[in-house]
OpenMM code with the backbone's topology and positions (N, CA, C; nanometers):
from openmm import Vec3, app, unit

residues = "UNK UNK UNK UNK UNK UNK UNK UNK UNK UNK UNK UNK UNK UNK UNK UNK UNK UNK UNK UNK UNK UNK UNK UNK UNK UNK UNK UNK UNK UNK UNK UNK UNK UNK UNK UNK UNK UNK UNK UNK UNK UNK UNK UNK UNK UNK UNK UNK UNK UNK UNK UNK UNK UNK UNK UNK UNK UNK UNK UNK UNK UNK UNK UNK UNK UNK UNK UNK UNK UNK UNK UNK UNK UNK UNK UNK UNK UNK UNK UNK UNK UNK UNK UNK UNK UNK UNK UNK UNK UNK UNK UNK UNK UNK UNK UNK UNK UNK UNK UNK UNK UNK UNK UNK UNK UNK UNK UNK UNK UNK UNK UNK UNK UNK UNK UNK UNK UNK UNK UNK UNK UNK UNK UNK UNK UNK UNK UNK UNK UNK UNK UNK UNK UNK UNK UNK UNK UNK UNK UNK UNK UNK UNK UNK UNK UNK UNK UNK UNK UNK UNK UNK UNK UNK UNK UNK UNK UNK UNK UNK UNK UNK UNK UNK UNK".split()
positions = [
    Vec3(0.0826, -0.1185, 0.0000),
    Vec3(0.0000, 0.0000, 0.0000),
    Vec3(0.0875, 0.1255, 0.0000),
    Vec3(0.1971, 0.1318, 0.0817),
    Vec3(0.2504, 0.2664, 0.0729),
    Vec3(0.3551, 0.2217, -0.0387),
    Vec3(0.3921, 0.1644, -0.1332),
    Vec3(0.4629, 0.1683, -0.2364),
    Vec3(0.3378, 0.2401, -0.3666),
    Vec3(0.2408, 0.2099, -0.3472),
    Vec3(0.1007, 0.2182, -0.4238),
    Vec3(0.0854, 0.3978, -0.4213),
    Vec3(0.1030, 0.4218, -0.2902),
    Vec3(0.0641, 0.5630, -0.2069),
    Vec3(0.1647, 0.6266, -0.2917),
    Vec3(0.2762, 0.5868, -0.2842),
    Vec3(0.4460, 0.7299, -0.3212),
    Vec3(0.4190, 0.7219, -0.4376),
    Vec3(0.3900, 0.5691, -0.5219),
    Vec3(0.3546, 0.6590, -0.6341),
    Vec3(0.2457, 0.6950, -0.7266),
    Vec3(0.1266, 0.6690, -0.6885),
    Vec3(0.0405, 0.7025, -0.7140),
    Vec3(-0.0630, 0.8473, -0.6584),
    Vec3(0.0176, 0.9035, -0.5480),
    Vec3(-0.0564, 0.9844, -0.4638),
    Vec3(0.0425, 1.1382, -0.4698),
    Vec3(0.0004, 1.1751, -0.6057),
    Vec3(0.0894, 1.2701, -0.6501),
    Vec3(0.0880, 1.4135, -0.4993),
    Vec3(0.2020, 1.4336, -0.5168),
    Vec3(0.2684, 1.5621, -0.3962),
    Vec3(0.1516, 1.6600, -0.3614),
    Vec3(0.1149, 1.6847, -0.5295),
    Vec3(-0.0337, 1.8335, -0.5197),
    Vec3(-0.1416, 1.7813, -0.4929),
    Vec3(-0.1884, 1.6994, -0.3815),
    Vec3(-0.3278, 1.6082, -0.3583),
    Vec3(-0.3538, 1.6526, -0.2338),
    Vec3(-0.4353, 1.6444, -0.1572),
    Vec3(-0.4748, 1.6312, -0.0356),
    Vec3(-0.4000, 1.5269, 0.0403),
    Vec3(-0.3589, 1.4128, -0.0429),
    Vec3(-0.3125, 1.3449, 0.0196),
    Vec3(-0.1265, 1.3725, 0.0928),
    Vec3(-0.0733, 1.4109, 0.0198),
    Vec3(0.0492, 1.4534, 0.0557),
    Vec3(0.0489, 1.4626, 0.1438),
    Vec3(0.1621, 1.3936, 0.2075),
    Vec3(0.2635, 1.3945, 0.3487),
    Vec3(0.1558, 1.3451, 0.4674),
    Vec3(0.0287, 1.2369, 0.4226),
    Vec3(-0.0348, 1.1559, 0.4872),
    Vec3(-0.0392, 1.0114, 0.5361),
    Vec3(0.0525, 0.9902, 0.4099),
    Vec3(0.0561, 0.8350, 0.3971),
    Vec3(0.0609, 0.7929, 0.5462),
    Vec3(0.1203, 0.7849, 0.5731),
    Vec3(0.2012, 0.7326, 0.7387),
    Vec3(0.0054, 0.7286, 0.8309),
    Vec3(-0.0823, 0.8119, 0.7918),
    Vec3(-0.2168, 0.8585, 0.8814),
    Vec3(-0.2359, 0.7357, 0.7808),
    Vec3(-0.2587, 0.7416, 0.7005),
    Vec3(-0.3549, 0.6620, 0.6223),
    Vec3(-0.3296, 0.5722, 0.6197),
    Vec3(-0.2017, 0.4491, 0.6440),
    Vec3(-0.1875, 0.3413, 0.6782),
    Vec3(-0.1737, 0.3042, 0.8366),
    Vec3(-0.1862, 0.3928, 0.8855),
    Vec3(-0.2270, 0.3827, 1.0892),
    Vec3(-0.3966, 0.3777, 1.0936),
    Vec3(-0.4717, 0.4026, 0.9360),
    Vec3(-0.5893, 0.3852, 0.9917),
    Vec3(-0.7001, 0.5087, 1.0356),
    Vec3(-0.5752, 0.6388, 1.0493),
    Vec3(-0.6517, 0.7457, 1.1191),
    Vec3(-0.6851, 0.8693, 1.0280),
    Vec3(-0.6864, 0.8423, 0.9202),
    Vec3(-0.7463, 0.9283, 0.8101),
    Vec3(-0.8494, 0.9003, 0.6830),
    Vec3(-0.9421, 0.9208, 0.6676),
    Vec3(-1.0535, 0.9466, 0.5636),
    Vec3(-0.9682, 0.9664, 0.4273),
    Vec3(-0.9585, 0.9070, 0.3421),
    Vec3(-0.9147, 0.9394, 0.1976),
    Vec3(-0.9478, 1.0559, 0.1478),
    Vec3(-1.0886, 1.0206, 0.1655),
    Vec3(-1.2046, 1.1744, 0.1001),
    Vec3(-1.1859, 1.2787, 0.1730),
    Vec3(-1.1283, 1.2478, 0.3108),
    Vec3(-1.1637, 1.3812, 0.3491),
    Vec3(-1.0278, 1.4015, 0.4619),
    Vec3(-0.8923, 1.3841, 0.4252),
    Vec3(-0.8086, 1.3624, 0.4947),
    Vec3(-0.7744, 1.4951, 0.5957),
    Vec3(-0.8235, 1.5712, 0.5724),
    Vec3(-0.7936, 1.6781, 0.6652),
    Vec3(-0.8693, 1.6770, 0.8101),
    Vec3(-0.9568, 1.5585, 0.8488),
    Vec3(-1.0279, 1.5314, 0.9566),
    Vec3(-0.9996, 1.3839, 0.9755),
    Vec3(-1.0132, 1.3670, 1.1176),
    Vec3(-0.9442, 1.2896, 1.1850),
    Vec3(-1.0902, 1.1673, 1.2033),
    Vec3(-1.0760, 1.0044, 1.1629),
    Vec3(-1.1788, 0.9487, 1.2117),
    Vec3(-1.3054, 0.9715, 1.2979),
    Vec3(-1.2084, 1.0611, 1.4504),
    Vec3(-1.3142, 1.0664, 1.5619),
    Vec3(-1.4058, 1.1552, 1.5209),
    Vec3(-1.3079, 1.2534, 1.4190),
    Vec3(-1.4313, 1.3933, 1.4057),
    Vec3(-1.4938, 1.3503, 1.2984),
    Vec3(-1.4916, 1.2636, 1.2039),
    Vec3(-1.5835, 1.2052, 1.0953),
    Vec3(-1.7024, 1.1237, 1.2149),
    Vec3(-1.6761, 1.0437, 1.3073),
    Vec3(-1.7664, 0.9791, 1.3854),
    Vec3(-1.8674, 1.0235, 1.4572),
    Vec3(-1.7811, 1.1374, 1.4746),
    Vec3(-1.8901, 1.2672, 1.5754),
    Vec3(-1.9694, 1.3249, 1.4494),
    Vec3(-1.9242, 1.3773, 1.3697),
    Vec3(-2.0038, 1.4394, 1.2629),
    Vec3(-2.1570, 1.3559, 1.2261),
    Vec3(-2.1049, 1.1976, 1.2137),
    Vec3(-2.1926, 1.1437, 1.1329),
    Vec3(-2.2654, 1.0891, 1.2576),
    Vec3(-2.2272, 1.0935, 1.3889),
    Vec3(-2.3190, 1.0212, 1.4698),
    Vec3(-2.5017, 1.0891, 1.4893),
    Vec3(-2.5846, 0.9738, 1.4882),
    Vec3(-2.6646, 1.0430, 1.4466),
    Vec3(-2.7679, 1.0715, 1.2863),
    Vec3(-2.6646, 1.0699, 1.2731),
    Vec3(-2.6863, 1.1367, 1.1154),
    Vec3(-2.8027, 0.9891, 1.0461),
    Vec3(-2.9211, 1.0336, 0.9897),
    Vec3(-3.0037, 0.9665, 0.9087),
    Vec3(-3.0288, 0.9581, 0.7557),
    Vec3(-2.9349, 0.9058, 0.7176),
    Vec3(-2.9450, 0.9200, 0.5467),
    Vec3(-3.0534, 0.8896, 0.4712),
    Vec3(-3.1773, 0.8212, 0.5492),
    Vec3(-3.3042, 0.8085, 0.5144),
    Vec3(-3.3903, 0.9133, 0.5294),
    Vec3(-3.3874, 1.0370, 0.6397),
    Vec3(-3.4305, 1.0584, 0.7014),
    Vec3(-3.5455, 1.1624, 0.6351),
    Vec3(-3.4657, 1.2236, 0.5180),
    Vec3(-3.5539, 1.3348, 0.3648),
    Vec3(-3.6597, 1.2146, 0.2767),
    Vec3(-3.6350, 1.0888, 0.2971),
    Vec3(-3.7517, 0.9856, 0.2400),
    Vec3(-3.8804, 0.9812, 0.2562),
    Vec3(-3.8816, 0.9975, 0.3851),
    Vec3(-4.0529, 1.0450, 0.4440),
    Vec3(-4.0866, 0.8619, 0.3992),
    Vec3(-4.0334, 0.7578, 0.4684),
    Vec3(-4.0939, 0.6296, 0.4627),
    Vec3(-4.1233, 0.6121, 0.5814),
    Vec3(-4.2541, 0.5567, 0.5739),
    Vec3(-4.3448, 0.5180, 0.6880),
    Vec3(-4.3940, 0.3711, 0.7224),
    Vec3(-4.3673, 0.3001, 0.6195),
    Vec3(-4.4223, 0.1484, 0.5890),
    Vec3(-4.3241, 0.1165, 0.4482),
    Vec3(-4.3828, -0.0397, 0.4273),
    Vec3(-4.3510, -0.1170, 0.3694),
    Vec3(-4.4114, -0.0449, 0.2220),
    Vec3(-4.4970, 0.0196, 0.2125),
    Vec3(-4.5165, 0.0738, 0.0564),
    Vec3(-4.4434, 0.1310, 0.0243),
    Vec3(-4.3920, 0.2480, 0.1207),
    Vec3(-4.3296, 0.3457, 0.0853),
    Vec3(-4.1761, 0.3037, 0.0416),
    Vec3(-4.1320, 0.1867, 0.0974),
    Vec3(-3.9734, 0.1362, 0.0563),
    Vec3(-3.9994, 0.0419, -0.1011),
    Vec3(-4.1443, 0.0090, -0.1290),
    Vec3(-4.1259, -0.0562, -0.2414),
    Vec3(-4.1663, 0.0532, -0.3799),
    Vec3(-4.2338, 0.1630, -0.3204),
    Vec3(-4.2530, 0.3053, -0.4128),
    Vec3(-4.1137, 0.3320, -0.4570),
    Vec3(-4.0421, 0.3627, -0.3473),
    Vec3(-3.9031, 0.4483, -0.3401),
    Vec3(-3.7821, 0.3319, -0.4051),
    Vec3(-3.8241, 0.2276, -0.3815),
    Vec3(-3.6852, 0.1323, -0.4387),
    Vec3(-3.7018, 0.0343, -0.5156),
    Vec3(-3.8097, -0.0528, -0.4668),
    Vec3(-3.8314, -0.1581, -0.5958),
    Vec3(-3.8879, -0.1252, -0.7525),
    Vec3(-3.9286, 0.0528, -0.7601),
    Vec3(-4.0179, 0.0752, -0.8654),
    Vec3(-3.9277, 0.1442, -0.9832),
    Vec3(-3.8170, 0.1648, -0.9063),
    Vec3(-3.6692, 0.2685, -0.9461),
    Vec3(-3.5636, 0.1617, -0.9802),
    Vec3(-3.5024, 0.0702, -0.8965),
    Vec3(-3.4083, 0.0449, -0.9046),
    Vec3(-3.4567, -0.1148, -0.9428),
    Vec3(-3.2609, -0.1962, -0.9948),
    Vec3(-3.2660, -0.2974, -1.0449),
    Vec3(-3.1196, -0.3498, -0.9927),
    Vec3(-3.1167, -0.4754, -0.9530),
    Vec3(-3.0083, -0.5687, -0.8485),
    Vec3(-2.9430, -0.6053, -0.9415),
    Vec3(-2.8298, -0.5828, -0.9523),
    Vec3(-2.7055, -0.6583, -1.0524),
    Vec3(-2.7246, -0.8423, -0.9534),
    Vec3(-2.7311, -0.9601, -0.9804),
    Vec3(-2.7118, -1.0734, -0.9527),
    Vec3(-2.6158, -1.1625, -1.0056),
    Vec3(-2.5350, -1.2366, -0.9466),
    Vec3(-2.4179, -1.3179, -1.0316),
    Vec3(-2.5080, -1.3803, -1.0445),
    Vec3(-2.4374, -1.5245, -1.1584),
    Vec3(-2.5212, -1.5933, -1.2913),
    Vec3(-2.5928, -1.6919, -1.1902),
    Vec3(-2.5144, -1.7712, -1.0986),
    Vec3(-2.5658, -1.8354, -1.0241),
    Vec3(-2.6162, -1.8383, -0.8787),
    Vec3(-2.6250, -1.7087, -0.7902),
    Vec3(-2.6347, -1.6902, -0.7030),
    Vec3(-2.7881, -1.7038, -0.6606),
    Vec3(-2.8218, -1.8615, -0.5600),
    Vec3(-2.9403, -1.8820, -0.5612),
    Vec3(-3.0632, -1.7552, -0.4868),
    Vec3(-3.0076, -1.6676, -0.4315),
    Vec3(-3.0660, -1.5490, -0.3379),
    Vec3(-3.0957, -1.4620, -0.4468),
    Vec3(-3.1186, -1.4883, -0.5644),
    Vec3(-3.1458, -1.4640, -0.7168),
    Vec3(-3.3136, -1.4623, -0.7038),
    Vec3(-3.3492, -1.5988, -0.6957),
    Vec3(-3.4582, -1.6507, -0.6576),
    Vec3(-3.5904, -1.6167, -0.5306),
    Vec3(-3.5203, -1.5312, -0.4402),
    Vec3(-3.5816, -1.4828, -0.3851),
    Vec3(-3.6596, -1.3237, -0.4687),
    Vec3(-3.6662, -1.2845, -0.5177),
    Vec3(-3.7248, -1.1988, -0.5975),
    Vec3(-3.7908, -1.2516, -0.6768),
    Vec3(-3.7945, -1.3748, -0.6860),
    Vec3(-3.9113, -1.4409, -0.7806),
    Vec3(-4.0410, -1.5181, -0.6755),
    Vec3(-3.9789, -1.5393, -0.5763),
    Vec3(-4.0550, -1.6002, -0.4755),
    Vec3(-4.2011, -1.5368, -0.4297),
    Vec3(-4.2602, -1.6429, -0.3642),
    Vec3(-4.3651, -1.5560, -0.3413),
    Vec3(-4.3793, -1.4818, -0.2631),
    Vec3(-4.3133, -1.4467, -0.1535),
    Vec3(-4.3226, -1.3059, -0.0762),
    Vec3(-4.2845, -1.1512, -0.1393),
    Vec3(-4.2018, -1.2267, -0.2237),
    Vec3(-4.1477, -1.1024, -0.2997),
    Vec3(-4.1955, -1.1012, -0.4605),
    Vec3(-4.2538, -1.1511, -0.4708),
    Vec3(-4.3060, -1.1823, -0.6502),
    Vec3(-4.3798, -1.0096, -0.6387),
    Vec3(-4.4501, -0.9842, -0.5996),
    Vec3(-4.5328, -0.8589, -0.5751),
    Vec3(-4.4523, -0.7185, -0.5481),
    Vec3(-4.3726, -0.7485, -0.5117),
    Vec3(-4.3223, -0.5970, -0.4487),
    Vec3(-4.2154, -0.5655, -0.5793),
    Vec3(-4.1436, -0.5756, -0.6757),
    Vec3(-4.1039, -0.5574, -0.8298),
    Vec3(-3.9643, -0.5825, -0.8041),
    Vec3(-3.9114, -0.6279, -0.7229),
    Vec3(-3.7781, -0.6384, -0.7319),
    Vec3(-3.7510, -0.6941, -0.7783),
    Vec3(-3.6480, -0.6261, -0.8822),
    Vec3(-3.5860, -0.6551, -1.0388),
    Vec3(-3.4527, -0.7007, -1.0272),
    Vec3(-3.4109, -0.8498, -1.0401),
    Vec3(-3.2785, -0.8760, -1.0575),
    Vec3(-3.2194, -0.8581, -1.1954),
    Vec3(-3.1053, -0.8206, -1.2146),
    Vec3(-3.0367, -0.8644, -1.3316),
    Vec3(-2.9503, -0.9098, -1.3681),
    Vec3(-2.9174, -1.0194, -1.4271),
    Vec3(-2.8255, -1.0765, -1.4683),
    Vec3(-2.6948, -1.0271, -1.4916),
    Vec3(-2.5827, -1.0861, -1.4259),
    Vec3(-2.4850, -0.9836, -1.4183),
    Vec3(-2.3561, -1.1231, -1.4282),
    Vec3(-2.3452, -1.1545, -1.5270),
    Vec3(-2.2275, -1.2485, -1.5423),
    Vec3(-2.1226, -1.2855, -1.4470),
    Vec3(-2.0384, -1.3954, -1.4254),
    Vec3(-1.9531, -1.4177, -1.3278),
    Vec3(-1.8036, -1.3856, -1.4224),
    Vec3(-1.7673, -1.3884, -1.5586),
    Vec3(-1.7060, -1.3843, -1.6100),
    Vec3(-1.5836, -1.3599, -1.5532),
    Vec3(-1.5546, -1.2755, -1.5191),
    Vec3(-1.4178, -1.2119, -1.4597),
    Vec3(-1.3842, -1.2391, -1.3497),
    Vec3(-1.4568, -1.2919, -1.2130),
    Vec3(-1.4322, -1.3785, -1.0995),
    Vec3(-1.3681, -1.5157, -1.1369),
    Vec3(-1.2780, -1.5026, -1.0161),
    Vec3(-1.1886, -1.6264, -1.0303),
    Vec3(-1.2074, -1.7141, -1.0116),
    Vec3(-1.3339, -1.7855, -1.0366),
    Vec3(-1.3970, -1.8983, -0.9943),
    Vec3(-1.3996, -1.9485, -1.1105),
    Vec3(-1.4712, -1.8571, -1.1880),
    Vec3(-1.4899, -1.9100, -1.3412),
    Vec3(-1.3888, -1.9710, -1.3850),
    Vec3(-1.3714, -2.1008, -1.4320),
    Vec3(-1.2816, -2.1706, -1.4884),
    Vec3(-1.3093, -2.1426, -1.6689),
    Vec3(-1.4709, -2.1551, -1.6941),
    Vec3(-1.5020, -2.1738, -1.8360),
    Vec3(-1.6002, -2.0495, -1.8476),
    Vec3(-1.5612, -1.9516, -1.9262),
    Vec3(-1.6567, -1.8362, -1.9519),
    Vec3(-1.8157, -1.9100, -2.0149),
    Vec3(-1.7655, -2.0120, -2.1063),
    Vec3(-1.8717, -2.0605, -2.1679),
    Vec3(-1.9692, -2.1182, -2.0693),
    Vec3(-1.9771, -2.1500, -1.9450),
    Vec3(-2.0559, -2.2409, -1.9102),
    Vec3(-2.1447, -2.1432, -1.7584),
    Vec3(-2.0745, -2.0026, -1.8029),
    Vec3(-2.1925, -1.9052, -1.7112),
    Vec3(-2.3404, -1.9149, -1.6994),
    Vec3(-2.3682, -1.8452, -1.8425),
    Vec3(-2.5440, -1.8628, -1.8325),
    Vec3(-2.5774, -2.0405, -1.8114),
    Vec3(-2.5076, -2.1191, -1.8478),
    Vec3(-2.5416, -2.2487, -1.7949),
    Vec3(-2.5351, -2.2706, -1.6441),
    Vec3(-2.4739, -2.2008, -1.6298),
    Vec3(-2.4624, -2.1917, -1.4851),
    Vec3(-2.6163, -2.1412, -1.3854),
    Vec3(-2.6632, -2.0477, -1.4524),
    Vec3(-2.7618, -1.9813, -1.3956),
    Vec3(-2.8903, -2.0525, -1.4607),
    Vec3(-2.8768, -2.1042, -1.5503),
    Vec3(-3.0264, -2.1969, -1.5969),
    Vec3(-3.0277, -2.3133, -1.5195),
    Vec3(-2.8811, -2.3520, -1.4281),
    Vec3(-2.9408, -2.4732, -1.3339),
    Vec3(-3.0252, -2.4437, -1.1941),
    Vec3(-3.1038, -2.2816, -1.2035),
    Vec3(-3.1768, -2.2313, -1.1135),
    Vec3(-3.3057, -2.2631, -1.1347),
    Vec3(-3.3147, -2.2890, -1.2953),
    Vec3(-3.4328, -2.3727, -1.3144),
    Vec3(-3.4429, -2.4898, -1.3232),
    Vec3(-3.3805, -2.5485, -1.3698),
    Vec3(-3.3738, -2.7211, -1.3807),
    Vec3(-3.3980, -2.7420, -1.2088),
    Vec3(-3.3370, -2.6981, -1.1067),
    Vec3(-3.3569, -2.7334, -0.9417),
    Vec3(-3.4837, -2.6723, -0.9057),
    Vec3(-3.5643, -2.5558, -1.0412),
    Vec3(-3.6642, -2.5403, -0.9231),
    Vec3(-3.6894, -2.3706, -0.8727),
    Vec3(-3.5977, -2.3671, -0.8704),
    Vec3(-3.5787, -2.2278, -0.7750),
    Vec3(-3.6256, -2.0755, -0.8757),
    Vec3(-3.6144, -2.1142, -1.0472),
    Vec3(-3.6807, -2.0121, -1.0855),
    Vec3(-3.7481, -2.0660, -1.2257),
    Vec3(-3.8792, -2.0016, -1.2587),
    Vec3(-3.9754, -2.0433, -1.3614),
    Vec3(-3.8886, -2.0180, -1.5092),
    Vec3(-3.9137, -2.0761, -1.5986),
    Vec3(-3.8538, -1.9943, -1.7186),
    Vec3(-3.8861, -1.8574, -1.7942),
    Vec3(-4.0070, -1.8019, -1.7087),
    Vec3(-4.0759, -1.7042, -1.7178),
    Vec3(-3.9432, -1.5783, -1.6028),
    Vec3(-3.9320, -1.6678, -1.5314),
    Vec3(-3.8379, -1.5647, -1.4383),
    Vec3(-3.6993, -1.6083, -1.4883),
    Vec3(-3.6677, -1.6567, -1.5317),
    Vec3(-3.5452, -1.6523, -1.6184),
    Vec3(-3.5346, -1.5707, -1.6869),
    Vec3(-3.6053, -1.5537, -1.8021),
    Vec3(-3.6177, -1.4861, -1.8855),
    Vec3(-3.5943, -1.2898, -1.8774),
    Vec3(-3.7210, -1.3045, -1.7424),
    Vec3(-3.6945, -1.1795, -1.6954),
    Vec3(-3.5828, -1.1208, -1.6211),
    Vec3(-3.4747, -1.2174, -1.5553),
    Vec3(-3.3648, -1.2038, -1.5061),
    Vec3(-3.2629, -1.1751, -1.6000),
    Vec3(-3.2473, -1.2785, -1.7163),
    Vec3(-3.1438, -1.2832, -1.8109),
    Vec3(-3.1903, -1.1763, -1.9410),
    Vec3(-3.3192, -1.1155, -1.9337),
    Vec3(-3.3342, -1.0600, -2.0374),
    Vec3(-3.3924, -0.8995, -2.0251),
    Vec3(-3.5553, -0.9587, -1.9693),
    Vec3(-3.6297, -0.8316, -2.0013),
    Vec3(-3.5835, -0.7328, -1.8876),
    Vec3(-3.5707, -0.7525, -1.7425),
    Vec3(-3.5426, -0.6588, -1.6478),
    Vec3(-3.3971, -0.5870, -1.6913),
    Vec3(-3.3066, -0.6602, -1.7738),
    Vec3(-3.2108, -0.5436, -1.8933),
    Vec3(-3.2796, -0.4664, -1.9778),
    Vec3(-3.3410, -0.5316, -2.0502),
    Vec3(-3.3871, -0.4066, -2.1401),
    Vec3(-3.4713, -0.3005, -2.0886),
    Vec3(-3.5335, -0.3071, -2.0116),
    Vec3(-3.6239, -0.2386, -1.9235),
    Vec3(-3.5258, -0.1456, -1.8453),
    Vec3(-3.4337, -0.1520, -1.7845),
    Vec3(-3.2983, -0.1116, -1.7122),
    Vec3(-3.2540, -0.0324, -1.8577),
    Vec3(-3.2200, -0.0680, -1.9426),
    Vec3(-3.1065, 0.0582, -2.0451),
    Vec3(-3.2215, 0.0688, -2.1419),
    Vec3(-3.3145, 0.0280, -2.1689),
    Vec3(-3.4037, 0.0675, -2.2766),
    Vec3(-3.4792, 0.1946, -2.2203),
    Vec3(-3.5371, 0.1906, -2.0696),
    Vec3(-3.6263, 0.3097, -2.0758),
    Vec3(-3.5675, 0.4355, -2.0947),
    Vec3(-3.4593, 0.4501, -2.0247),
    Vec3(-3.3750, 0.5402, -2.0119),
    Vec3(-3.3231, 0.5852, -2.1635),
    Vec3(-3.3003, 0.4930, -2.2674),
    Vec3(-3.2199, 0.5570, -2.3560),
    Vec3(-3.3224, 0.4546, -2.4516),
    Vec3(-3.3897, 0.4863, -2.5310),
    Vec3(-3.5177, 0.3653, -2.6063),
    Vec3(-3.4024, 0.3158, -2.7302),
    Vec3(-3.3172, 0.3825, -2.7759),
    Vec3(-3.2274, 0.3465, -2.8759),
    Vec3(-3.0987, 0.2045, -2.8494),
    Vec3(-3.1390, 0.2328, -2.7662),
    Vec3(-3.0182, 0.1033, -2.6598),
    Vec3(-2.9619, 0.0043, -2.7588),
    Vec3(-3.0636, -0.0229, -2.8284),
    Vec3(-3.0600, -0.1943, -2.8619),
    Vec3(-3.1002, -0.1673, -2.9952),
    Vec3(-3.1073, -0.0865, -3.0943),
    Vec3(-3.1110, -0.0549, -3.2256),
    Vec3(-2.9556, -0.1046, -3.2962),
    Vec3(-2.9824, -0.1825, -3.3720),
    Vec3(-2.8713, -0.1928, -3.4392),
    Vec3(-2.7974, -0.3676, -3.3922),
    Vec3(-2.8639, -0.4187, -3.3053),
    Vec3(-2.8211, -0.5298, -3.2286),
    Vec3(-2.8782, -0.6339, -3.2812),
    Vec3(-2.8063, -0.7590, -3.2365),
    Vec3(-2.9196, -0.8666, -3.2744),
    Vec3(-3.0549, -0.8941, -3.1505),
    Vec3(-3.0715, -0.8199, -3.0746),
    Vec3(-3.2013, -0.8390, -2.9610),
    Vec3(-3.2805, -0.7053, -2.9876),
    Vec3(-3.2446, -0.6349, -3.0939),
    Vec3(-3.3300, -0.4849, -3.1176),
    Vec3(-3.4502, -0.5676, -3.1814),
    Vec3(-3.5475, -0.6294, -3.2005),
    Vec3(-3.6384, -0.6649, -3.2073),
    Vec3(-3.7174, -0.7421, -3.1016),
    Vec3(-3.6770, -0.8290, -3.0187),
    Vec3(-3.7113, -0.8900, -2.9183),
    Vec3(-3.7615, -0.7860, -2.7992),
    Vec3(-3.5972, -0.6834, -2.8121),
    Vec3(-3.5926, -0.5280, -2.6900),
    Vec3(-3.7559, -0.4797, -2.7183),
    Vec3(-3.7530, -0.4251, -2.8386),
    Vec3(-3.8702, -0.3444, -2.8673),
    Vec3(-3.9944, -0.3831, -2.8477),
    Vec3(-4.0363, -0.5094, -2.8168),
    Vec3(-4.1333, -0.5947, -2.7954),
    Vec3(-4.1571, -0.5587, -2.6633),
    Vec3(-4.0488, -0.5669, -2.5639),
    Vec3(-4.0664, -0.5487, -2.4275),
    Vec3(-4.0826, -0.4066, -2.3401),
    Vec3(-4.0412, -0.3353, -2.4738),
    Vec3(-4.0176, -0.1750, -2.4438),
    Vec3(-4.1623, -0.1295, -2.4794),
    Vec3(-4.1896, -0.1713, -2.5713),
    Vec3(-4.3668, -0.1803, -2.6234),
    Vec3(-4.4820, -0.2108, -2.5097),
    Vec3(-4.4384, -0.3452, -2.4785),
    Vec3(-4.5387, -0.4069, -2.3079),
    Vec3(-4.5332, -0.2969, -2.2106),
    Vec3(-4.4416, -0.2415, -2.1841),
    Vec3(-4.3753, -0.1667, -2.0650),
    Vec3(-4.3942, -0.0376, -2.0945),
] * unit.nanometer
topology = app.Topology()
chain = topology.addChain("A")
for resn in residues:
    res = topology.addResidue(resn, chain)
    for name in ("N", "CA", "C"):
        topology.addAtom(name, app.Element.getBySymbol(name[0]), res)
């Protein structure tokens, strides 16, 4: 780390002539000119929810399940809980998010195989497959930008779902 620090942590930074704090532990990167305790005191307290105005269980599935979408590795069975039935209702959107580059992966090829043995065991419909490995993407970069997928080989399939939606 401090070979990383000298030379990566050019002289004109905030960081300069810290290193030594910052590998004892007792300095904020972001904000090195304050000392842990006074970051602790600052934030004690502090409610980062608190401008949400949530009162119940609607209000966290208004504010998060209706907005946002879960990156999921290919095979991670806690995948399946968003398809389940406690949660089938409230919209939480997984998406398929490849293992590719984790060092587990021995065979790139055998990822999405990897994640279709969530159905063969059970754990998700091919209807929720589908929506994992497919539509909750296009829905994710299509609404936002409708051109996403023009020009692709799924720009017809996309538009189908961008159409439903």
């Amino acid at each position: 780390m401090r070979r990383q620090l000298e030379r990566y942590a050019p002289r004109d930074t905030r960081l300069a002539g810290k290193i030594e704090q910052i590998l004892a532990g007792n300095i904020d990167t972001m904000e090195p000119d304050i000392t842990l305790e006074q970051l602790a005191e600052r934030d004690e307290g502090f409610d980062e929810f608190a401008g949400l105005s949530i009162n119940g269980n609607a209000d966290i599935q208004r504010l998060f399940c209706s907005k946002f979408y879960f990156g999921c590795e290919a095979d991670d069975p806690a995948t399946a809980w968003a398809f389940s039935r406690p949660f089938r209702g409230a919209g939480i959107k997984p998406v398929f998010g490849s293992d590719i580059s984790h060092f587990d992966v021995e065979d790139p090829d055998e990822v999405l195989g990897e994640a279709w043995e969530q159905v063969e065991h059970g754990f998700l419909s091919e209807q929720d497959f589908k929506s994992f490995t497919f539509t909750n993407a296009v829905k994710l970069h299509g609404r936002t930008n409708p051109d996403f997928f023009k020009g692709t080989v799924v720009e017809k399939q996309a538009a189908v779902v961008l159409a439903e939606s």
